[in-house]
N, C-alpha and C positions, 0 to 999 in steps of 0.2 A: 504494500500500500504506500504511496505518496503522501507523503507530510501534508501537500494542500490539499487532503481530503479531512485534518483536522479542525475541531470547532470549538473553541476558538484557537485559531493558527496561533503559534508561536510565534511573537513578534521580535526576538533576538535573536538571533545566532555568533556563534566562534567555533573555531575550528578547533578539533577534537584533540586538542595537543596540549605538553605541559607549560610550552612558553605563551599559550593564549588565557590561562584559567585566571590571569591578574583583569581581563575583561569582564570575569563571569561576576555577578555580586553576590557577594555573603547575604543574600536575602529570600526567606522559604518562597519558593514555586515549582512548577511542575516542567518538567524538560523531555526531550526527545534526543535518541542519541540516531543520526542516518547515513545512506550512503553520500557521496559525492552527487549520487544523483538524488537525490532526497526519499530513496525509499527508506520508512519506517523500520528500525532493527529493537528499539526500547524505549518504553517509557515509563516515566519515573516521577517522583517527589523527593522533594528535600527540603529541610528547615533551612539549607545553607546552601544554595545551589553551587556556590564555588566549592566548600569544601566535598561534595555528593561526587562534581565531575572531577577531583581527584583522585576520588576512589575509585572512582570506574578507570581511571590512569593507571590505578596499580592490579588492576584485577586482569587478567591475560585472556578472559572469554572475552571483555568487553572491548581489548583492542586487536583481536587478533583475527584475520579473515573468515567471514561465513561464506556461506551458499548463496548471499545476497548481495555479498561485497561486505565489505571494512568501513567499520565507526568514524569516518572522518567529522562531522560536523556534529553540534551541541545545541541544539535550539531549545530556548527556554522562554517563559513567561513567567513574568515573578505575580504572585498573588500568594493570600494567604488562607484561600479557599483551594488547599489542595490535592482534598479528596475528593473534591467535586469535577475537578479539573480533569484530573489521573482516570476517574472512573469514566467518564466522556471518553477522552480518548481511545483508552482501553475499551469501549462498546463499542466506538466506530471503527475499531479496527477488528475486532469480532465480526460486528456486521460483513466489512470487505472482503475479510480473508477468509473470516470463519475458524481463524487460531487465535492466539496472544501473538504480538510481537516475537518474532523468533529470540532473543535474546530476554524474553520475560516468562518467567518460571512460574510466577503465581499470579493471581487477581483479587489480591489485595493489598494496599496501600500501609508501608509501612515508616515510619518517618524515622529520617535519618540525618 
């Protein structure tokens, strides 16, 4: 699935790297992590969305090549509504696909 098939689109992005995360803000919203070509591979929530996309820096599933291509981009929306947020996109990409984001394990929202 394609990032612009989410609602409400993530209006930020930076690139999925450790010398971009000084752009990301310390501040809880919900993120997308895609390829180059913006298909959807995860989505997530964090109280801290900078510190969240350095975890996923050190975690080796999240940077390391799928069947869909590799995590380059980090698109986020800060809100503090972000289980509302996570849960949307996580059904519209149900709907599409009819799986979870290939890089998401559960369907529920855990804050981090």
């Amino acid at each position: 699935m394609n990032l612009s098939a989410l609602v409400p689109l993530p209006p930020q992005c930076e690139g999925f790297k450790r010398n971009r995360e000084r752009f990301v803000p310390e501040k809880p919203g919900c993120y997308v992590l895609t390829t180059f070509s913006n298909v959807v591979l995860y989505v997530g929530l964090a109280d801290n969305l900078r510190r969240r996309m350095n975890g996923h820096l050190d975690d080796p599933t999240k940077t390391s090549e799928t069947k869909l291509g590799r995590a380059v981009l980090f698109h986020w929306i800060e809100s503090p509504d972000t289980n509302k947020i996570e849960r949307t996109w996580m059904n519209i990409h149900l709907q599409h696909e009819g799986v979870l984001p290939l890089l998401n394990k559960v369907y529920s929202p855990t804050h981090t």
